[in-house]
C-alpha positions, 0 to 999 in steps of 0.5 A: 399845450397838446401838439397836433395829433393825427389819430385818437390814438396819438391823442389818447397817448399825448393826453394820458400818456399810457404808453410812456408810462408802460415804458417807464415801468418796463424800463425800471424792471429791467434795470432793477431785475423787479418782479413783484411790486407795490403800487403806491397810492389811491390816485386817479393814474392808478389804473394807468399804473396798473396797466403799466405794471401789467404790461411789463409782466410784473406781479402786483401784489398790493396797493399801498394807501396811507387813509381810513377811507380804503382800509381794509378795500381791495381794488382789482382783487389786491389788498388796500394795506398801509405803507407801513406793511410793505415789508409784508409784502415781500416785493421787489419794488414800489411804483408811485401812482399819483402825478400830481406836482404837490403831492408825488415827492411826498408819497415816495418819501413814504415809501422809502421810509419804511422799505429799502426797495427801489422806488419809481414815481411816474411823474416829473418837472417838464420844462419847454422843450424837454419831454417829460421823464419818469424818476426812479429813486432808491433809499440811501443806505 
């Protein structure tokens, strides 16, 4: 249920939640010293993410998307690549873009599979009374 907000501003935020993700994002980075990242999967919160990673002053080199339909695409000029080629891409950390419940545990699993960098989903259970808080995953060694 969405709290009562004062401004568009705040609704915008309790709706969509740019700012937590930007401060997600900024928080990873600091804590795994990445610079340049893989935005992982085609999903309607990727340009969200990617204003994420933008604002935390991080390079963007690749979308990661595992379906024909965007083989061989770009969006915002970076190259649509399998995740099988994350390797290639000589970066320091994936960020999952989709939330979806369903779907996010299984495009970070992906991700681990084929690269040893820290991984960030943007997404994660809320239970009532607990605000929801993004995870960051790395692969065991």
């Amino acid at each position: 249920m969405i709290g009562i907000c004062d401004t568009p501003t705040e609704l915008f935020e309790e709706v969509f939640a740019n700012r937590a993700q930007a401060d997600a994002v900024g928080a990873w980075k600091q804590r795994h010293n990445v610079r340049r990242v893989a935005i992982a999967d085609f999903s309607k919160n990727l340009y969200a993410t990617y204003t994420a990673c933008r604002q935390a002053s991080l390079e963007v080199g690749a979308l990661l998307d595992h379906r024909d339909a965007f083989k061989a695409m770009t969006y915002r000029g970076l190259p649509i690549v399998q995740y099988s080629n994350v390797s290639d891409l000589k970066v320091d950390g994936v960020v999952v873009s989709n939330t979806n419940p369903a779907q996010v545990d299984a495009r970070a699993e992906q991700v681990r599979r084929v690269t040893a960098v820290p991984v960030l989903t943007l997404w994660a259970p809320r239970y009532m009374g607990q605000p929801e808080a993004p995870r960051t995953t790395q692969k065991a060694a």
